[in-house]
N, C-alpha and C positions, 0 to 999 in steps of 0.2 A: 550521572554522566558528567566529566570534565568538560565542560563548555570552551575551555581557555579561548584563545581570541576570536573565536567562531560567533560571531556577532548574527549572523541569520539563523542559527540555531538557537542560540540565546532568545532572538527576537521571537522568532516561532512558540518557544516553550511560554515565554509570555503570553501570546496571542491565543494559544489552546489552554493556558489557564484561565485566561479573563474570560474567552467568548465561547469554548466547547465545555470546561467542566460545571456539570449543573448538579448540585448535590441534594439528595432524599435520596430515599429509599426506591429501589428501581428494578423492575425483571428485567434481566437482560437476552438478545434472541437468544441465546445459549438455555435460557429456562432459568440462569443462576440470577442471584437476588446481589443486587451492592447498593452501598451507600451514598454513592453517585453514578451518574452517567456521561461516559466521555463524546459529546458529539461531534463530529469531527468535520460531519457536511458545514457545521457555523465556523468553519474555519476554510474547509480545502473546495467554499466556493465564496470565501471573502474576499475581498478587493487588494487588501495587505499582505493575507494569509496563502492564497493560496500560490504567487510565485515564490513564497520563502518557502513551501511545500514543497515548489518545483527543483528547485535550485537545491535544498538542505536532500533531499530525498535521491539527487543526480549527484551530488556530494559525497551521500552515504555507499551507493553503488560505487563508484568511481574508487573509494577508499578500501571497498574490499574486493577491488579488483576486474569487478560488471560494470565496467564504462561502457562508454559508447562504443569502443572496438568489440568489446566481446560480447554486450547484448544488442540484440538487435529490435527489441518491442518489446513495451511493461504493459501488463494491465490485469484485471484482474477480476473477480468475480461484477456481476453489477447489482449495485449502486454505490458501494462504499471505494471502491478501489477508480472508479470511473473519472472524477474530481483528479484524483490524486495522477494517474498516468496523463491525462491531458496536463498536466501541472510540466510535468517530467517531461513530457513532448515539447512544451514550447520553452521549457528553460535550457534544452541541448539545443535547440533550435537556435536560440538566443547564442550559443556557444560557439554557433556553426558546426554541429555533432548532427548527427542523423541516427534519431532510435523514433522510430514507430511507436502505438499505444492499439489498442486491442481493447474489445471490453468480451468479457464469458458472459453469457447468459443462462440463465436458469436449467433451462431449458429449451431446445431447438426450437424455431418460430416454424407455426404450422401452415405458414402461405410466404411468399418471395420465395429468395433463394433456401430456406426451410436451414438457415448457419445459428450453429451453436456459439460461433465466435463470431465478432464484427470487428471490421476493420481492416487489416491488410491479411492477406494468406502468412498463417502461421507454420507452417508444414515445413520442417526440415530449417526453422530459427530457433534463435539463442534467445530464449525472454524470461524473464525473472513477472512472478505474479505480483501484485501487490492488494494491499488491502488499507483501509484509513486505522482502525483499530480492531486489533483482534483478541476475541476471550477467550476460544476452543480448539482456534484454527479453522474448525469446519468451511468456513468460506474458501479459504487459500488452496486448502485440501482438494474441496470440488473441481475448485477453477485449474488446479496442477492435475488432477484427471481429464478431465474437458481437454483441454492440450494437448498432453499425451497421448489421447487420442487424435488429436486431431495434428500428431506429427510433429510436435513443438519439442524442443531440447530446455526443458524446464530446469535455470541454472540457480535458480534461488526465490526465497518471499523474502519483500519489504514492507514494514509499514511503520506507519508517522508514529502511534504511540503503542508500544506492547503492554499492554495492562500486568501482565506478571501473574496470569491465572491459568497457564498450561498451553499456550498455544505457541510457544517457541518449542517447548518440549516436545510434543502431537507432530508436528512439523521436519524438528529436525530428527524424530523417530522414522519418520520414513523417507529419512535422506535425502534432505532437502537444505541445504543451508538457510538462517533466519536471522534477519535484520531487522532492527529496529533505532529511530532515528530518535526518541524520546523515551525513557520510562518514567516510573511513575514518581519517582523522586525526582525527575525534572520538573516534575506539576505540583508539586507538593501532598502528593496523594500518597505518598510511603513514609 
């Protein structure tokens, strides 16, 4: 990626090289094996890291067009994507923008109000899912059903780093538009 003067991107791809990439040999939830691990929570709950998340990631939307006029709440499966839409929530906040955050859940909680999703009613919004880093897509995929059922107008996935192992392809297979605000030559890992 061209970084040209984009100086919070720049600084972000720094900050997930020094404090998220941990290298050996690693399973990943996908079941596949790499020679590192991108983690991404040592970043999208760091003190530095995680409003250049906010801000680089509200940037990336913005640039392809899912600003704050046309999405209305990001968020995305939980745990990995959870960081990352709180990130996004308080940097349009910061802008004077209004986009909500949302987290999917696993699965429906079997006592309260028994929601699959938390956070504002998604039913009949514009929200793009997100996720911190994805290898297969499977996360984005659940959480873009989860929605869809539950009424949402799913306008796209984002996420901080795309590792480059099929999860842009899986994704944008079942038409969905896919963004990614780092690869893996931003990290030195290609």
């Amino acid at each position: 990626m061209n970084f040209g003067n984009d100086s919070h991107r720049r600084r972000l791809a720094e900050l997930v090289s020094t404090l998220a990439v941990v290298r050996g040999a690693v399973t990943l939830s996908s079941g596949l094996t790499s020679d590192y691990y991108v983690d991404l929570r040592r970043v999208t709950l760091h003190h530095e890291a995680a409003p250049l998340v906010g801000h680089v990631m509200l940037d990336l939307l913005e640039e392809a067009g899912l600003g704050a006029g046309e999405v209305d709440a990001v968020g995305g499966l939980t745990m990995g994507a959870d960081p990352v839409a709180a990130a996004i929530l308080h940097a349009a906040s910061s802008r004077g923008l209004d986009v909500d955050a949302f987290v999917v859940r696993k699965e429906a909680k079997a006592h309260g109000m028994q929601r699959r999703i938390e956070g504002p009613d998604v039913a009949g919004r514009r929200v793009v899912v997100l996720e911190d880093t994805s290898t297969t897509g499977g996360s984005p995929l659940t959480a873009i059903e989860a929605l869809r059922e539950a009424g949402a107008h799913v306008l796209g996935v984002a996420v901080v780093v795309d590792r480059d192992t099929g999860a842009r392809e899986r994704i944008e297979a079942a038409g969905v538009p896919y963004l990614a605000a780092l690869g893996l030559a931003d990290l030195g890992l290609a």
